[in-house]
C-alpha positions in Angstrom: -21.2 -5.0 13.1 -19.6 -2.0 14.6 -17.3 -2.4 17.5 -16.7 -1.3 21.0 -14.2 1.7 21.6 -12.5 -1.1 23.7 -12.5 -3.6 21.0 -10.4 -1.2 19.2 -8.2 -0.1 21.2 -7.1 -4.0 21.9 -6.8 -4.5 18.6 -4.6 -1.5 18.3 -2.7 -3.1 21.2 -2.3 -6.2 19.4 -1.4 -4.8 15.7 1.1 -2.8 17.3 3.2 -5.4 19.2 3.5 -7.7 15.7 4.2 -4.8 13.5 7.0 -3.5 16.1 8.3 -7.2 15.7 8.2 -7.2 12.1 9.6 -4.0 11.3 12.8 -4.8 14.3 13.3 -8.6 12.8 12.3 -8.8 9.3 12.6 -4.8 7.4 15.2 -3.2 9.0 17.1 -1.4 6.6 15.0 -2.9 3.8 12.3 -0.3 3.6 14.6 2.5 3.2 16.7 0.9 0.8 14.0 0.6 -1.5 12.3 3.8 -1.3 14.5 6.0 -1.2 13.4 10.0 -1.6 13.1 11.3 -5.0 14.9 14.7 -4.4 17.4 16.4 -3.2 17.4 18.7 -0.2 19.9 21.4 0.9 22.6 20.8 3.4 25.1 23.5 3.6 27.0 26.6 2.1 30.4 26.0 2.9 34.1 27.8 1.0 34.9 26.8 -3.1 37.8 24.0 -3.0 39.2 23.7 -6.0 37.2 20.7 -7.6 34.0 21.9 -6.9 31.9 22.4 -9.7 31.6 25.7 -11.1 27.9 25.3 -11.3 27.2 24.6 -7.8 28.7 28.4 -6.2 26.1 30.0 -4.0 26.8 34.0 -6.1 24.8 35.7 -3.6 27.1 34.5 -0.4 30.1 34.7 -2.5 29.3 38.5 -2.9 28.8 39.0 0.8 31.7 37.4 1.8 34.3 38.3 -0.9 35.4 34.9 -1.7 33.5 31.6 -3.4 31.5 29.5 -1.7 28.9 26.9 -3.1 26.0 25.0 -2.1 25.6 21.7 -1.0 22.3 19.1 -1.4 22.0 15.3 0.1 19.5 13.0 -1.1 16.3 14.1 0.7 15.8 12.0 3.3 11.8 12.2 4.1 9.7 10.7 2.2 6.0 11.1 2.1 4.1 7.9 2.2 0.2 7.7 1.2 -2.1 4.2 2.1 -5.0 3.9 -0.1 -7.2 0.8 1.7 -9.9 -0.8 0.0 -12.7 -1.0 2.9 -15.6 -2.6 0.6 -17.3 -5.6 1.9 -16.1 -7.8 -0.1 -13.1 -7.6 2.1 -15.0 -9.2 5.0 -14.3 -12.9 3.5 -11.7 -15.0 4.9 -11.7 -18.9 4.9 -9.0 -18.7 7.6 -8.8 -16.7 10.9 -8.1 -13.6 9.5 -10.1 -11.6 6.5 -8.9 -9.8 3.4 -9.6 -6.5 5.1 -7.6 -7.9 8.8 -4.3 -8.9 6.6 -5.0 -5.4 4.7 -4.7 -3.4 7.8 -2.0 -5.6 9.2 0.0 -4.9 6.4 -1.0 -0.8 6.0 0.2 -1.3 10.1 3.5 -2.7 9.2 4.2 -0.3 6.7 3.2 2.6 8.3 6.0 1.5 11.5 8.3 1.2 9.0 8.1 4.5 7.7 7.4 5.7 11.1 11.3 4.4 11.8 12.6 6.3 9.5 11.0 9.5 10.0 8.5 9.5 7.4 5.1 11.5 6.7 2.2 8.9 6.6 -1.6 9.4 5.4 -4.2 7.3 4.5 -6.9 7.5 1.9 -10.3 4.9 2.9 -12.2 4.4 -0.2 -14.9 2.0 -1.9 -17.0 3.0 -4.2 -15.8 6.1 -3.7 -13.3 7.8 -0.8 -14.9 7.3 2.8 -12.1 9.2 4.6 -8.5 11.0 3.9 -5.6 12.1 6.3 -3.1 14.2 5.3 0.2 13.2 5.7 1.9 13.4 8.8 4.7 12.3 11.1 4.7 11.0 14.7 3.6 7.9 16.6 0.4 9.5 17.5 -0.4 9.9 13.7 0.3 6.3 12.9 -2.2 5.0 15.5 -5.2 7.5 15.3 -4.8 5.9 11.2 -5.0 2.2 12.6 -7.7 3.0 15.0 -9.4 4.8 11.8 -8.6 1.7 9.7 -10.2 -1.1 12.2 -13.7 1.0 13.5 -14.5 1.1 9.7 -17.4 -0.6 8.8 -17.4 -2.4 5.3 -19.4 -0.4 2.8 -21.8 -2.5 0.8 -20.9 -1.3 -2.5 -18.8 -1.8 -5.6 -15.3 -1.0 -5.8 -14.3 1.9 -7.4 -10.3 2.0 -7.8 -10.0 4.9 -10.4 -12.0 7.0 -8.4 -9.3 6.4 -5.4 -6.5 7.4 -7.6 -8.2 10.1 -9.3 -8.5 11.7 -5.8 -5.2 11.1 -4.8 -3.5 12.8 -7.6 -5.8 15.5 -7.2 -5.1 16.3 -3.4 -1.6 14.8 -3.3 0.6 17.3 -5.3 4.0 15.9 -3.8 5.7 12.6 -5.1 4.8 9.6 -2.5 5.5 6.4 -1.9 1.9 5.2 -2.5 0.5 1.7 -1.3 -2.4 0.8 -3.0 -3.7 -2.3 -0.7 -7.1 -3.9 -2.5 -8.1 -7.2 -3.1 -8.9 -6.0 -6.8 -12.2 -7.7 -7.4 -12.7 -4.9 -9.7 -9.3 -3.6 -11.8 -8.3 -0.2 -12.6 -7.8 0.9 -16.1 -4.0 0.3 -17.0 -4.3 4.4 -18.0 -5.6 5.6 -14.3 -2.1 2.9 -12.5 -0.2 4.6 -15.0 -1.1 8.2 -14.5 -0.6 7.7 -10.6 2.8 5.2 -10.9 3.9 8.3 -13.3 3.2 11.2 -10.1 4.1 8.6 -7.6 5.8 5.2 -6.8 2.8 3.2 -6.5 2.8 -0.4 -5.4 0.0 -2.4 -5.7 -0.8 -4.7 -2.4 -2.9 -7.6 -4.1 -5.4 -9.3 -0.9 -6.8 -12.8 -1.9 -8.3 -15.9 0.0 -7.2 -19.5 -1.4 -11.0 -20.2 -1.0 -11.8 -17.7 -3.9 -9.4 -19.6 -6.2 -10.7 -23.4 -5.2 -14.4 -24.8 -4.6 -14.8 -27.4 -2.1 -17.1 -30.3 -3.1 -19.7 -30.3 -0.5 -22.8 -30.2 -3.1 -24.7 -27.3 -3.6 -24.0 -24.1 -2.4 -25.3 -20.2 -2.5 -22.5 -17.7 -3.4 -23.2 -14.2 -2.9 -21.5 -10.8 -3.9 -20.6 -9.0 -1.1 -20.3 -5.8 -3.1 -23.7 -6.1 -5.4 -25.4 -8.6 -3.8 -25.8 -10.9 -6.2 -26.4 -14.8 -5.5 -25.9 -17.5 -7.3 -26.2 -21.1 -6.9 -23.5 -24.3 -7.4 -23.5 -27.4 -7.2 -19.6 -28.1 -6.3 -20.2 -32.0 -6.3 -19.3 -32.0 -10.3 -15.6 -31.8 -10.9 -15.9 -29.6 -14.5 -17.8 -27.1 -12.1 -14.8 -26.8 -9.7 -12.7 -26.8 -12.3 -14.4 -23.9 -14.6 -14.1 -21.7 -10.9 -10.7 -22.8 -10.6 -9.5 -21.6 -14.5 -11.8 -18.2 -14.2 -10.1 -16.9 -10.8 -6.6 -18.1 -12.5 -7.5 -16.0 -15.8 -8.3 -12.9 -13.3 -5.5 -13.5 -11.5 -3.3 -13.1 -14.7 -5.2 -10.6 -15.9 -4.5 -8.0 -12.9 -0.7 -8.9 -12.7 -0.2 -8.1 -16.6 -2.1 -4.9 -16.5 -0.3 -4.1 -13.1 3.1 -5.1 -14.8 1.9 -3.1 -18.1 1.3 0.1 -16.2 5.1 -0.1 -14.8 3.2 -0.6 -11.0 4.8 -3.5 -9.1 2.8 -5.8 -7.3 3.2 -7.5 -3.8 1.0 -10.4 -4.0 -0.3 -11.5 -0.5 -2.6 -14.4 0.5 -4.3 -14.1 3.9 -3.5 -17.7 4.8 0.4 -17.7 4.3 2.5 -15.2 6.8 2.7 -11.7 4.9 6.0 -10.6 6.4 7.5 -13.2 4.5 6.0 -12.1 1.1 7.2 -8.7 2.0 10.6 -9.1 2.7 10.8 -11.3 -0.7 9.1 -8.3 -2.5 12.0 -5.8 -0.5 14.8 -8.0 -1.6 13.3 -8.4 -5.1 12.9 -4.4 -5.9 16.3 -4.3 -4.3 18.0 -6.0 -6.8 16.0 -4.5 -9.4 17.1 -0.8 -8.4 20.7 -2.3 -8.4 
């Protein structure tokens, strides 16, 4: 159901206050220490001291000014960071007080303070079956809430997920290297081949959305299940235990499934669960890549 303009803008409001929390008690320093830019930029020309490699002297000042000077470069500082959401309908379930898609844009919100901290372009890609919506990166405040506004008046499309088509577009329109954060609940998975294309133009990470109720059956007897994607329903009868526990082994298997072709495609994956806090799952995942890159 769409909301009000008002509706919105609270829970802007709202979103805004715990991401600023997060990002000031939980990621400072973390977010930049694990995404770090992937160039270097120039800083200044300044005299040859002797030392200096040879390589590095600027020929066309040294001709103007009748003595050596070279050029110096720091690691580039900005990074560019991209926020493909999954906004299919299957989003829409939560057993708790929060949906997938709520603890999706939570997250995209946290993120996107972080890299508003430290100076960073942000965009967002919307896509389902195909992409609803893109913004170009950008920097600024203003930028990072128009994307949250865009993010929470979206209405959940009806329709199949469609993953490869969301990183076929972003390679095609994003030519520069990004931080990209792929947040899905993966009911369908991408081909290893489309992760690895993308994790090879970009640092993808792979924000995995799930609900414990997906993984477990309750036993009330029977009960209609329906696809919020396809619409498909089916009918169980939860009362038998082998029932429960045939759900229980086939969400496990898919659950294995996308981590190993995640892992296979070199894309790491931040595994989030919308009943247990996700600030805490991210600083573990921060910490973890840490030590990796050490």
């Amino acid at each position: 159901m769409s909301q009000t303009v008002a509706d919105i803008l609270r829970k802007v409001q709202r979103i805004q206050i715990v991401a600023n929390r997060s990002v000031n008690d939980l990621l400072a320093g973390q977010y930049r220490s694990v995404f770090r830019g992937r160039g270097m930029e120039f800083d200044e020309v300044r005299e040859y001291q002797p030392g200096d490699e040879i390589r590095t002297i600027d020929w066309n000042v040294t001709a103007r000014a009748g003595q050596p000077f070279i050029k110096r470069y720091c690691e580039e500082r900005e990074l560019t960071v991209l926020f493909l959401v999954d906004v299919s309908a299957s989003g829409a379930f939560g057993s708790g007080s929060q949906s997938k898609l709520d603890v999706m844009i939570e997250m995209a919100a946290l993120l996107m303070f972080s890299a508003l901290k430290n100076n960073d372009k942000v965009g967002l890609q919307l896509f389902a079956d195909d992409v609803q919506a893109f913004y170009p990166p950008r920097k600024g405040k203003g930028n990072v809430l128009r994307l949250i506004r865009e993010m929470l008046a979206v209405d959940p499309v009806r329709k199949e997920t469609n993953l490869e088509v969301a990183l076929q577009y972003l390679n095609r329109v994003q030519k520069r290297r990004a931080v990209v954060f792929l947040i899905s609940d993966f009911q369908t998975e991408a081909s290893r081949k489309a992760l690895a294309i993308s994790n090879g133009r970009h640092d993808l990470v792979a924000i995995t959305v799930s609900d414990p109720r997906e993984a477990a059956l309750p036993d009330v007897g029977f009960i209609s299940l329906q696809d919020a994607e396809t619409g498909e329903i089916i009918e169980v009868d939860t009362k038998h235990p082998e029932v429960r526990a045939l759900f229980a082994a086939q969400a496990l298997q898919r659950q294995e499934s996308l981590t190993t072709n995640l892992r296979r495609a070199g894309v790491d994956q931040l595994a989030i669960n919308t009943t247990v806090p996700y600030a805490t799952s991210l600083r573990r995942f921060f910490q973890s890549r840490e030590r990796r890159l050490r």
